[in-house]
PyMOL Python script that loads the backbone (N, CA, C, O; Angstrom):
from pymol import cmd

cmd.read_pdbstr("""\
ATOM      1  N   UNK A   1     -19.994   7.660  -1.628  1.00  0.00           N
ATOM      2  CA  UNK A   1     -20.432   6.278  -1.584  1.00  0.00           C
ATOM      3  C   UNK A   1     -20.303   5.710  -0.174  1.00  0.00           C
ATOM      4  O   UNK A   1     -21.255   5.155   0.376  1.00  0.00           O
ATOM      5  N   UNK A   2     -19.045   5.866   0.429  1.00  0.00           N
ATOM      6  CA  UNK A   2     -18.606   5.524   2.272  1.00  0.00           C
ATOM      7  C   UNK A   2     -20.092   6.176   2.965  1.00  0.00           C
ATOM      8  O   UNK A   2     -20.704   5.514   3.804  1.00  0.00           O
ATOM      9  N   UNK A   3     -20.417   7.075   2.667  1.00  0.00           N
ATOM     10  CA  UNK A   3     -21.453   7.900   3.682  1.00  0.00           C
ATOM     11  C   UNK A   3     -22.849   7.279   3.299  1.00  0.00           C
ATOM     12  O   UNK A   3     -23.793   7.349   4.087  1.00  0.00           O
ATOM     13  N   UNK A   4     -22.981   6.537   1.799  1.00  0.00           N
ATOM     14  CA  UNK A   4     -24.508   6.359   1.687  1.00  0.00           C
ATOM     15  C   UNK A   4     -24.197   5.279   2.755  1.00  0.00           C
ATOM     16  O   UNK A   4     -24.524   5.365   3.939  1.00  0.00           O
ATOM     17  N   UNK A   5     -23.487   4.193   2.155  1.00  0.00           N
ATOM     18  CA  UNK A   5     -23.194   2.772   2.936  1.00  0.00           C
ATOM     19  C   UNK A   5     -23.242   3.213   4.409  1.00  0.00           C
ATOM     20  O   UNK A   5     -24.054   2.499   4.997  1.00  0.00           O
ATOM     21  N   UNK A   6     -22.652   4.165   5.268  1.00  0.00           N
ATOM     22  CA  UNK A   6     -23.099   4.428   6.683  1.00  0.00           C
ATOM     23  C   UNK A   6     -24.522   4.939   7.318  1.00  0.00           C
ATOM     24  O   UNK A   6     -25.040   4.760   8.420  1.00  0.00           O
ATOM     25  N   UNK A   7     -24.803   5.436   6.504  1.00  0.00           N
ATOM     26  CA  UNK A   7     -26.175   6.036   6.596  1.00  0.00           C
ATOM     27  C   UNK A   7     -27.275   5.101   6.264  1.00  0.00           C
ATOM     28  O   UNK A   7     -28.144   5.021   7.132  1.00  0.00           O
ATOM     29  N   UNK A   8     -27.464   4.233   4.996  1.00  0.00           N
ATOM     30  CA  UNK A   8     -27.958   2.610   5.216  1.00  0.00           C
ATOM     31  C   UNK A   8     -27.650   2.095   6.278  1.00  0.00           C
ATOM     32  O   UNK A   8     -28.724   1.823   6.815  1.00  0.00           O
ATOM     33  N   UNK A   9     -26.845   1.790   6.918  1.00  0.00           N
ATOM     34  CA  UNK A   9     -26.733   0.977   7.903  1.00  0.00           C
ATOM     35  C   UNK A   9     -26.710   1.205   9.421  1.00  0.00           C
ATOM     36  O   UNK A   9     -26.223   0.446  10.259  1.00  0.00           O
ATOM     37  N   UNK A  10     -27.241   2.224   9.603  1.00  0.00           N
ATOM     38  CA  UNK A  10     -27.084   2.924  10.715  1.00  0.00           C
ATOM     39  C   UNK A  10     -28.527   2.213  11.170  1.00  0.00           C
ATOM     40  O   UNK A  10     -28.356   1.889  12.345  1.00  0.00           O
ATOM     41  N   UNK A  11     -29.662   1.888  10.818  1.00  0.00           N
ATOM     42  CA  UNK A  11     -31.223   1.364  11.274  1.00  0.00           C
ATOM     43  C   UNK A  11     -30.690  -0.193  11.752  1.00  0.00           C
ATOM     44  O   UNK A  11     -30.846  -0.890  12.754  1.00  0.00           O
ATOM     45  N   UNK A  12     -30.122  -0.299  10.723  1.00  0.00           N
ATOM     46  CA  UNK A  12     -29.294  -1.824  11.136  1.00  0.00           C
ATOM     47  C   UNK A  12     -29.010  -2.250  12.668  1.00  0.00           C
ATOM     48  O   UNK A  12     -29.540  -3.079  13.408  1.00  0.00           O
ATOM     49  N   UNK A  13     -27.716  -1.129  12.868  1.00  0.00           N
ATOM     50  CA  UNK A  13     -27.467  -1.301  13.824  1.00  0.00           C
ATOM     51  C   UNK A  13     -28.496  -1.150  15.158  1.00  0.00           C
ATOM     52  O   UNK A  13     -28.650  -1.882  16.135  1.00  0.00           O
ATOM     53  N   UNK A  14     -29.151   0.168  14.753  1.00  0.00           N
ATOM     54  CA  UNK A  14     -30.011   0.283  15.871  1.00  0.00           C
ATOM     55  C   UNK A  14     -31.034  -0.934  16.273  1.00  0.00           C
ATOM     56  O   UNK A  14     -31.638  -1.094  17.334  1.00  0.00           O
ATOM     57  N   UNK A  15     -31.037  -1.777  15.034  1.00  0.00           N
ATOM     58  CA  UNK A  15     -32.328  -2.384  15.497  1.00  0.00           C
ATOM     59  C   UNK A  15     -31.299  -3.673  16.364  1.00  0.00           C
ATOM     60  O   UNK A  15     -31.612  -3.999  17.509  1.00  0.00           O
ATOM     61  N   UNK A  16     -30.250  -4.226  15.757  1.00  0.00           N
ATOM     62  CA  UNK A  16     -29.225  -5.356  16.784  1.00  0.00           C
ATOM     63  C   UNK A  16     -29.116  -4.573  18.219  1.00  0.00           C
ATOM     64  O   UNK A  16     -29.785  -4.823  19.221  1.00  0.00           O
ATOM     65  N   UNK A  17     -28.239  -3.695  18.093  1.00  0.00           N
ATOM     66  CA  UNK A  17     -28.682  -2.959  19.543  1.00  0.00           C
ATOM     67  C   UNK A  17     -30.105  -3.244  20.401  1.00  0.00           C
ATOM     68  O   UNK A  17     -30.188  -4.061  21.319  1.00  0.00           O
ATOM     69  N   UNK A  18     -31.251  -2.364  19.890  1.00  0.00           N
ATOM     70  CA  UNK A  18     -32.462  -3.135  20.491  1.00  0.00           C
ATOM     71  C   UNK A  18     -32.585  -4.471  20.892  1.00  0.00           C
ATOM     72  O   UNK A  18     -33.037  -4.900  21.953  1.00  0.00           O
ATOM     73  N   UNK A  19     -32.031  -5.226  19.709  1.00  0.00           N
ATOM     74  CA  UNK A  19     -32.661  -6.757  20.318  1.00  0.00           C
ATOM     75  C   UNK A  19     -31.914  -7.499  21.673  1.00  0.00           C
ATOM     76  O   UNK A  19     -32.421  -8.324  22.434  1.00  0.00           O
ATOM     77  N   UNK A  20     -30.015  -6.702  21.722  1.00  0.00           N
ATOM     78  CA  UNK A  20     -29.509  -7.212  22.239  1.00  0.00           C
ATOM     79  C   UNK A  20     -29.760  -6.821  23.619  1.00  0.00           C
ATOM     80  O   UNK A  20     -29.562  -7.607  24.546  1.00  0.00           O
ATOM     81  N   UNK A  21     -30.191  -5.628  23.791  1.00  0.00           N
ATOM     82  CA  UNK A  21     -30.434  -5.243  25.112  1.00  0.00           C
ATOM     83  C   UNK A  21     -32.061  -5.664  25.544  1.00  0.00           C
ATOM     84  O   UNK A  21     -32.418  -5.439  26.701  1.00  0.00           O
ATOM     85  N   UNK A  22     -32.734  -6.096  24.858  1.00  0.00           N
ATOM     86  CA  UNK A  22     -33.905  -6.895  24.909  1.00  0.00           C
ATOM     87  C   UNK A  22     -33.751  -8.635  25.530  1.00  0.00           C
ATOM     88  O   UNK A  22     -34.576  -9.260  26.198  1.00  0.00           O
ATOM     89  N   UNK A  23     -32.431  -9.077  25.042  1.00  0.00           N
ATOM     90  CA  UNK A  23     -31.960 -10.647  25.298  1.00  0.00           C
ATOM     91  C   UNK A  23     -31.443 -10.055  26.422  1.00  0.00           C
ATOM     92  O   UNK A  23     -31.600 -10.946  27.257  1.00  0.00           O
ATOM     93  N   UNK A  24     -30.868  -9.021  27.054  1.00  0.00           N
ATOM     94  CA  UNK A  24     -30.367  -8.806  28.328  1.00  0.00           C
ATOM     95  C   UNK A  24     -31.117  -8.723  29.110  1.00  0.00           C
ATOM     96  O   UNK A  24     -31.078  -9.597  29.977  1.00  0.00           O
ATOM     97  N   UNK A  25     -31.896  -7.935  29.190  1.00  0.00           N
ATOM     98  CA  UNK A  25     -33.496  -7.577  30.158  1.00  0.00           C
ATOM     99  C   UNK A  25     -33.918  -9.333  30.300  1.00  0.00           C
ATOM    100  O   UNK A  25     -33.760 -10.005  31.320  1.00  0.00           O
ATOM    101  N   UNK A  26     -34.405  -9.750  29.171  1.00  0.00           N
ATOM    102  CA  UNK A  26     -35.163 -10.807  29.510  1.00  0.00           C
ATOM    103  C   UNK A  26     -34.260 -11.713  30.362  1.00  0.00           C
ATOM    104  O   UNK A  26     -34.754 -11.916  31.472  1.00  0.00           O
ATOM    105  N   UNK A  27     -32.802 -12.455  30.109  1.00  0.00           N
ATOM    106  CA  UNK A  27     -31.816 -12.771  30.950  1.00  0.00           C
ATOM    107  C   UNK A  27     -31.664 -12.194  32.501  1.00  0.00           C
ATOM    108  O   UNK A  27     -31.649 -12.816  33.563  1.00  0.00           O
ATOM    109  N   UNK A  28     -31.581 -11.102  32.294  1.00  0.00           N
ATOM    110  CA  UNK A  28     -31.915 -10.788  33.857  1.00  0.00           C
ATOM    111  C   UNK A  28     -33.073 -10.981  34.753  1.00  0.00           C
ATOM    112  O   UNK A  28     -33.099 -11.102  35.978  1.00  0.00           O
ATOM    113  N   UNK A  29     -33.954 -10.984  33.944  1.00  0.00           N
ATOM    114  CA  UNK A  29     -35.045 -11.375  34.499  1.00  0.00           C
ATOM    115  C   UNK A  29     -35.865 -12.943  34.686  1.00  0.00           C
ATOM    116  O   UNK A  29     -36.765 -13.447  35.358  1.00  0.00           O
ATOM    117  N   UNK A  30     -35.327 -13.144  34.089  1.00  0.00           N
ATOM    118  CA  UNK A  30     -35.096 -15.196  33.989  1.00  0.00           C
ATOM    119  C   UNK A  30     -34.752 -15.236  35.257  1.00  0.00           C
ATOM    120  O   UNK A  30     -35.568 -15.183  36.177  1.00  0.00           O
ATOM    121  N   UNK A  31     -33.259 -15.353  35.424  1.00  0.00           N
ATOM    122  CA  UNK A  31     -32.029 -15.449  36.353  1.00  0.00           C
ATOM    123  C   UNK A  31     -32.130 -14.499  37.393  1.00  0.00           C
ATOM    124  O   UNK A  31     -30.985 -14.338  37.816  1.00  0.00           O
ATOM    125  N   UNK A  32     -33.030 -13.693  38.102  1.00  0.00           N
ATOM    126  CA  UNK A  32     -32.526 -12.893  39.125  1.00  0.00           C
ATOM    127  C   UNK A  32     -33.379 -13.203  40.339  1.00  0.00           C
ATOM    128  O   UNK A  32     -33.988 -14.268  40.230  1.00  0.00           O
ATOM    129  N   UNK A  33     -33.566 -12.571  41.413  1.00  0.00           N
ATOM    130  CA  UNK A  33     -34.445 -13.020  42.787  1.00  0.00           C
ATOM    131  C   UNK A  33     -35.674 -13.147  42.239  1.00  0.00           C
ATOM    132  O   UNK A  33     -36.255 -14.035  42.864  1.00  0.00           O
ATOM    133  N   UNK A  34     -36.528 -12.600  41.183  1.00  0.00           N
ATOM    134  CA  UNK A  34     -37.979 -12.848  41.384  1.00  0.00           C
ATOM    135  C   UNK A  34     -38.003 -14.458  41.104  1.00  0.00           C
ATOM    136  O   UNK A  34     -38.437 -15.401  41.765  1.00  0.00           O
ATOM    137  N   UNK A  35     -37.250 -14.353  39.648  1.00  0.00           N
ATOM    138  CA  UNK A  35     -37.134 -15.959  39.013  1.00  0.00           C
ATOM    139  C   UNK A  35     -37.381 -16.899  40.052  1.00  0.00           C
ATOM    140  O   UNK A  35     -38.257 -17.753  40.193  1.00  0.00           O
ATOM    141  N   UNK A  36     -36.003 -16.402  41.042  1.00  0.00           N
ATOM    142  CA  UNK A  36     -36.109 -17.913  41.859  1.00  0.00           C
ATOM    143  C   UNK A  36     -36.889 -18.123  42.714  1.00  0.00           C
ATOM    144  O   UNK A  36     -37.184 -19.309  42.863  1.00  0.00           O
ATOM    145  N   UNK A  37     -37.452 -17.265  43.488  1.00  0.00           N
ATOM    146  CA  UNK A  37     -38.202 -16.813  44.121  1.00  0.00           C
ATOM    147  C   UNK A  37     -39.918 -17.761  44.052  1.00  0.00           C
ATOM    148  O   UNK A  37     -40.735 -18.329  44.777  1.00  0.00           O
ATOM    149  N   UNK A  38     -39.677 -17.431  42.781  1.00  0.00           N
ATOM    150  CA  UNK A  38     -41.102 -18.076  41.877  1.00  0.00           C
ATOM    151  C   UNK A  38     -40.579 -19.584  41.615  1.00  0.00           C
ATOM    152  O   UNK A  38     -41.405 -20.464  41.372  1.00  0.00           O
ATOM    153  N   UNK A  39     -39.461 -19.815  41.657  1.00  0.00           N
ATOM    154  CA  UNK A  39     -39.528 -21.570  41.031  1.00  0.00           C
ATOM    155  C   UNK A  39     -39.602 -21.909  42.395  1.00  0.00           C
ATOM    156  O   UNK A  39     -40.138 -23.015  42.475  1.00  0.00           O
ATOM    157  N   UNK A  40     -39.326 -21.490  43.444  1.00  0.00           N
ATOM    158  CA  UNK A  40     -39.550 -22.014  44.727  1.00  0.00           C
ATOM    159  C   UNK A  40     -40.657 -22.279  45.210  1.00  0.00           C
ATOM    160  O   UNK A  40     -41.005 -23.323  45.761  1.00  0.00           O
ATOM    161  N   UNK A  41     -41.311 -21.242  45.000  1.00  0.00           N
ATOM    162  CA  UNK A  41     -43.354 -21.078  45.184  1.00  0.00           C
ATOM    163  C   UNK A  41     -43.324 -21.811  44.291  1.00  0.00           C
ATOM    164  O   UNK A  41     -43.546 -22.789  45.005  1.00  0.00           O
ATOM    165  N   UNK A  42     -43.234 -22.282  43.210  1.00  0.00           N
ATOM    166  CA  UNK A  42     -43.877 -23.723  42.483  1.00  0.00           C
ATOM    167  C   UNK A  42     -43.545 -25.382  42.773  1.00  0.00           C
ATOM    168  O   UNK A  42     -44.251 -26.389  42.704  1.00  0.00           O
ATOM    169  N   UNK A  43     -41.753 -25.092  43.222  1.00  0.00           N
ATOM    170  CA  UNK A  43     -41.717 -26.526  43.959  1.00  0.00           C
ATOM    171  C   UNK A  43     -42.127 -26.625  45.247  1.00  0.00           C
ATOM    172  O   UNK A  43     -41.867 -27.707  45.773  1.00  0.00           O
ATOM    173  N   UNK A  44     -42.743 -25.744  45.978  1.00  0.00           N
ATOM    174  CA  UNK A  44     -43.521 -26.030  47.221  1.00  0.00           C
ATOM    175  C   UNK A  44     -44.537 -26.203  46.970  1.00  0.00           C
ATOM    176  O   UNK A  44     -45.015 -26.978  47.799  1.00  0.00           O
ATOM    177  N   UNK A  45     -45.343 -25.876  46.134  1.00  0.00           N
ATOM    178  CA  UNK A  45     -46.819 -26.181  45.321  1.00  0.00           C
ATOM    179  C   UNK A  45     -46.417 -27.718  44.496  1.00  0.00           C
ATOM    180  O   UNK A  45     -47.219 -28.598  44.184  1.00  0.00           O
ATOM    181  N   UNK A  46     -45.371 -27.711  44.338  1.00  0.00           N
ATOM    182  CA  UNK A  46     -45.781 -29.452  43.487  1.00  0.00           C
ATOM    183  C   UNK A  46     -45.434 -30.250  44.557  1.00  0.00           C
ATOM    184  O   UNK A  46     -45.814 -31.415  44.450  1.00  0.00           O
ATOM    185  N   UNK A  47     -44.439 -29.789  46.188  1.00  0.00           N
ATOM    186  CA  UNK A  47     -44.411 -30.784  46.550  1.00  0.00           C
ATOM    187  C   UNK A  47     -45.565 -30.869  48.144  1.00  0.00           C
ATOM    188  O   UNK A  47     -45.542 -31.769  48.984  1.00  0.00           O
ATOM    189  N   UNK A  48     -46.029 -30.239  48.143  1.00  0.00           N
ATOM    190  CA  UNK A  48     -47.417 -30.139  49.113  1.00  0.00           C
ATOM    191  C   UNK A  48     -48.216 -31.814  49.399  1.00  0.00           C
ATOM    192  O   UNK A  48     -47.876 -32.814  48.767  1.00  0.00           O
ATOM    193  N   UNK A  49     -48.952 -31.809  50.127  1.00  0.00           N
ATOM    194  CA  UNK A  49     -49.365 -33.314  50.455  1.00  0.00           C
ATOM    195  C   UNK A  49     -50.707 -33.370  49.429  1.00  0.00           C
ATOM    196  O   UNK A  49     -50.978 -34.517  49.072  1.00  0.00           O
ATOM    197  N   UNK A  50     -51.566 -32.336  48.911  1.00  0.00           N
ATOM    198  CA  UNK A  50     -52.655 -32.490  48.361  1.00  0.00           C
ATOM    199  C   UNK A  50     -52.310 -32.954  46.758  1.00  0.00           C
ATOM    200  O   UNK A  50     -53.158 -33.519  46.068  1.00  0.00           O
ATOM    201  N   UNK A  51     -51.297 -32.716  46.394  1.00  0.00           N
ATOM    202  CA  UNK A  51     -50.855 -32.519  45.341  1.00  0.00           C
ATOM    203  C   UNK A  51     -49.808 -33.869  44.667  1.00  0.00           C
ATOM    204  O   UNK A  51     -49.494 -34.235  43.534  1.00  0.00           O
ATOM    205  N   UNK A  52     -49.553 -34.252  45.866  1.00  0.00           N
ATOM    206  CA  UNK A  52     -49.004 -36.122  45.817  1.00  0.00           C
ATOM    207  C   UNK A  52     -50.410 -36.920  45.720  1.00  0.00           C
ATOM    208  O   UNK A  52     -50.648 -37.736  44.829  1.00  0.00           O
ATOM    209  N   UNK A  53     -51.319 -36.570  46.767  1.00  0.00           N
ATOM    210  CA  UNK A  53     -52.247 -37.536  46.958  1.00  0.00           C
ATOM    211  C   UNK A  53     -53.230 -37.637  45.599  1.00  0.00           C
ATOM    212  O   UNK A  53     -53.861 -38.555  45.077  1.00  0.00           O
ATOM    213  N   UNK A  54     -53.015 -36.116  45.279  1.00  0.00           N
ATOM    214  CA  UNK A  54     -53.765 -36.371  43.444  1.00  0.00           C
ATOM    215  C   UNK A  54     -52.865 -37.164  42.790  1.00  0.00           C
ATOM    216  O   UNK A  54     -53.235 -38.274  42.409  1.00  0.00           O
ATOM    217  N   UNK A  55     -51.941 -36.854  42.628  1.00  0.00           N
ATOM    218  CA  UNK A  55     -50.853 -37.603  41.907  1.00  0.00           C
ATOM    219  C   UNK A  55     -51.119 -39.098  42.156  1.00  0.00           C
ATOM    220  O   UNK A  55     -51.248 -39.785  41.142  1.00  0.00           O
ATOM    221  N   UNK A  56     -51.216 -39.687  43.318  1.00  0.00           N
ATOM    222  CA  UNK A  56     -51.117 -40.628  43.610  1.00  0.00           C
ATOM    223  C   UNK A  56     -52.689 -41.991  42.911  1.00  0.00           C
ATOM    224  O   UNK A  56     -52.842 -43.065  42.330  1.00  0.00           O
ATOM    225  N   UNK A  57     -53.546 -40.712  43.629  1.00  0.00           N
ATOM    226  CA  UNK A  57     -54.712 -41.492  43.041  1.00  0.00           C
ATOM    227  C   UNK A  57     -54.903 -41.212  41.162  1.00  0.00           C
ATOM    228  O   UNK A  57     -55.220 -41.989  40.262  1.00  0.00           O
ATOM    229  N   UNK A  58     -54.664 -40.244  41.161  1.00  0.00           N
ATOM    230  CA  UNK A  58     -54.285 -40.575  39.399  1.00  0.00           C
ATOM    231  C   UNK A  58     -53.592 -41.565  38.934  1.00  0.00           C
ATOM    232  O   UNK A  58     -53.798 -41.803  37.744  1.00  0.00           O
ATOM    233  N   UNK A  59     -53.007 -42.078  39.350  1.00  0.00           N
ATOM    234  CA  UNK A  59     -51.938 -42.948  38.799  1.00  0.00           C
ATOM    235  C   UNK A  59     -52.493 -44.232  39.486  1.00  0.00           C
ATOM    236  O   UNK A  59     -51.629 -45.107  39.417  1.00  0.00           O
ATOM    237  N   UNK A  60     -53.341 -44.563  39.968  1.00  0.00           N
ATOM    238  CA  UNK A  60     -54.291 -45.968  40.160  1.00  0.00           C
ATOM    239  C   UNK A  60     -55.301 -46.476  39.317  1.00  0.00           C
ATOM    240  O   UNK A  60     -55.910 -47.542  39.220  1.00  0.00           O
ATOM    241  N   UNK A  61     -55.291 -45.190  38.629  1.00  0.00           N
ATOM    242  CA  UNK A  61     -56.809 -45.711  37.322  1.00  0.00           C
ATOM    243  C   UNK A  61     -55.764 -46.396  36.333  1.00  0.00           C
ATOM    244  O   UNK A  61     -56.154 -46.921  35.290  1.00  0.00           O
TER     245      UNK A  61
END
""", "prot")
cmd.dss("prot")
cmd.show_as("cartoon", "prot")
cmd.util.cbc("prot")
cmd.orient("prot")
């Protein structure tokens, strides 16, 4: 009976395993040089002069 119950549950585990090292990958990859790298190239793109002056005239209508 101990061995069916281990042998059921052995896919179990494998599949938590998978996911957890799946939440790791993606975490590292959130959080590491490309991440920031890239939020930087986007706050230099939102804060650019073409990109106020849209802003700006949008917000006059």
């Amino acid at each position: 009976m101990k061995q069916a119950f281990v042998s059921a549950a052995r896919p179990g585990w494998w599949i938590l395993t998978t996911c957890g090292l799946a939440v790791l990958l993606l975490g590292l990859l959130t959080s590491g040089h490309w991440a920031h790298r890239t939020a930087e190239r986007t706050a230099e793109t939102l804060e650019s002069a073409e990109i106020r002056q849209t802003v700006s005239v949008a917000g006059r209508r």
